[in-house]
N, C-alpha and C positions, 0 to 999 in steps of 0.2 A: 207655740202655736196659739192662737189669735183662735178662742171658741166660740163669738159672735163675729158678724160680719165688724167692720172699723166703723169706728164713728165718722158723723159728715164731719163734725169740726176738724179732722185727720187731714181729709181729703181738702178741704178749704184754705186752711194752713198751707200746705203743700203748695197747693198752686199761688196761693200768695208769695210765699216763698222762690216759687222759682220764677215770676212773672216776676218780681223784683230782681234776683240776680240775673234774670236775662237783660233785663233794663239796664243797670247797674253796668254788667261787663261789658254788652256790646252797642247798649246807644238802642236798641233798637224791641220790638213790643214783640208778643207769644201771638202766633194766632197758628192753627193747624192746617187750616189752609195750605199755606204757604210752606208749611213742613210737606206735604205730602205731595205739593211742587217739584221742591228739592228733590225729594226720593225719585219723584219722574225724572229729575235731570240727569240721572245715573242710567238711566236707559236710553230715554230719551234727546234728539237731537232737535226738535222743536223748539221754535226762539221763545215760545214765552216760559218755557222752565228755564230757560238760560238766562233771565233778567237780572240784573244787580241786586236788586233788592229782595230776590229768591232765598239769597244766602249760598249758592253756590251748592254742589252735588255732596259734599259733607263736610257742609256749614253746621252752623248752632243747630238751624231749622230742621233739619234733617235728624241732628240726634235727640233734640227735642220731641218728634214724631218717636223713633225709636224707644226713649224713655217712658215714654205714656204706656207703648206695649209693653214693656220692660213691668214697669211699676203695675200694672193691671196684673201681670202674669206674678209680681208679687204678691201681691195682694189675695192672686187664688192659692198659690202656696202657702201661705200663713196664716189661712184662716182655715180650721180643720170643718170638714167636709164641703167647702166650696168647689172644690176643684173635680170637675166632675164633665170631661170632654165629651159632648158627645151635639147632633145637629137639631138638639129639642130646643124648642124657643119659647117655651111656659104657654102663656097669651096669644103669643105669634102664632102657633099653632091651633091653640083652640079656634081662632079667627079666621081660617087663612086653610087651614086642613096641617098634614105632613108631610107631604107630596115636595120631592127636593128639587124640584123642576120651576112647581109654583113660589118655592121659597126663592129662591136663586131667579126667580123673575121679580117678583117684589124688591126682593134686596138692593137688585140692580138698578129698577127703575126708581127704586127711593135714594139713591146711593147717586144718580145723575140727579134728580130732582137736589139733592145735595149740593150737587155741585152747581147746578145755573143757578142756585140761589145763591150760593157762596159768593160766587161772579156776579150775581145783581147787586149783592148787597155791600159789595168790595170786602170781603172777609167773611170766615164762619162767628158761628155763634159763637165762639171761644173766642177769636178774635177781637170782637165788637165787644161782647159783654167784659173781659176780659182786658184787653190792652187797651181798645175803642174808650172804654168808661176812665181809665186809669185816666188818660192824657187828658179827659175832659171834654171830649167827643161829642158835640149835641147829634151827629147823624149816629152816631154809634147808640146811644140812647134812645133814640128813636125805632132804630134796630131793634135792640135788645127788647126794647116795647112789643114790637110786632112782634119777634119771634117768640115770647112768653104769650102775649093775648094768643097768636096762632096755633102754638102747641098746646095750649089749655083751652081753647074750643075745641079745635081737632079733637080731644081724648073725651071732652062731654058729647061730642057728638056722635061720635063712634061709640062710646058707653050707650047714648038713648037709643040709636040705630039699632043695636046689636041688645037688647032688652038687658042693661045693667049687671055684663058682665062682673 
C-alpha cells in the first residue's frame, strides 16, 4: 500500500507513456473525447459515433476511456485510506449545499458545458494539451491557453465571490 497519495511525476510519466505507445501502435493521438464517443457507439446508432476516426465501438479509444477508470480505481486501492465511496464532494459541497438533486443538476450541466466545448474546440483538454501539443498544434496551443487562463480565472473568481474559501 501506497501511505501518501502518488506523486504527479507518476501520474505524468504514465500519460507520456501511454500517449506515446498510442502514437507508436496505431498512427493515431490520446484525446478522451473521442474514447467516450466509442463507448456511445456500443449503444448507440447515431452516425457521428460511428465515424472512422471514432475508433470503432472497442477500438483502442474505447479501452483507453476504460483504463483511465481502471487506473484511477487503482490508485484508490493502493493508497491506504483514500478509498472512501461515498456522494461527498469536499468544496463542491461546502459551495453548492448537499442536496443530490442540486449536485446531479450541476454535474450535468457542467458535464454538457463539457461537451459543447469539447465540440467547439475540436477536442477535450486532454486531447489538445495532450496529443494537440505533441504534433505541434499552434490551434491546439492556443486551446491549451485558453483552457489554463479559463480555469485559473474561473477558481480566483469564485475564491473572491465566495470570501476566500
Amino acid at each position: 500500500m501506497v501511505e501518501t497519495y502518488w506523486d504527479f511525476w507518476i501520474g505524468g510519466l504514465a500519460i507520456a507513456t501511454v500517449a506515446f505507445l498510442i502514437t507508436f501502435v496505431t498512427g493515431q493521438f490520446i484525446g478522451v473525447t473521442k474514447g467516450y464517443a466509442s463507448i456511445c457507439s456500443i449503444v448507440s446508432k447515431h452516425p457521428f459515433f460511428h465515424r472512422p476516426e471514432m475508433g470503432g465501438a472497442f477500438g483502442f479509444r474505447t479501452l483507453f476511456v476504460i483504463g483511465i477508470m481502471l487506473g484511477g480505481l487503482l490508485a484508490a486501492l493502493t493508497t491506504e485510506g483514500s478509498w472512501n465511496p461515498s456522494f461527498d464532494y469536499g468544496w463542491f459541497d461546502k459551495l453548492y449545499g448537499d442536496n443530490l438533486i442540486v449536485k446531479a443538476f450541476l454535474l450535468t450541466f457542467g458535464g454538457a458545458c463539457w461537451g459543447y466545448g469539447a465540440r467547439m474546440a475540436d477536442g477535450c483538454t486532454s486531447g489538445n494539451a495532450i496529443g494537440g501539443l505533441s504534433k505541434g498544434s499552434l490551434a491546439s496551443l492556443i486551446t491549451t491557453c485558453a483552457f489554463m487562463i479559463s480555469g485559473i480565472s474561473a477558481t480566483f473568481l469564485i475564491n473572491y465571490l465566495l470570501g476566500g474559501l
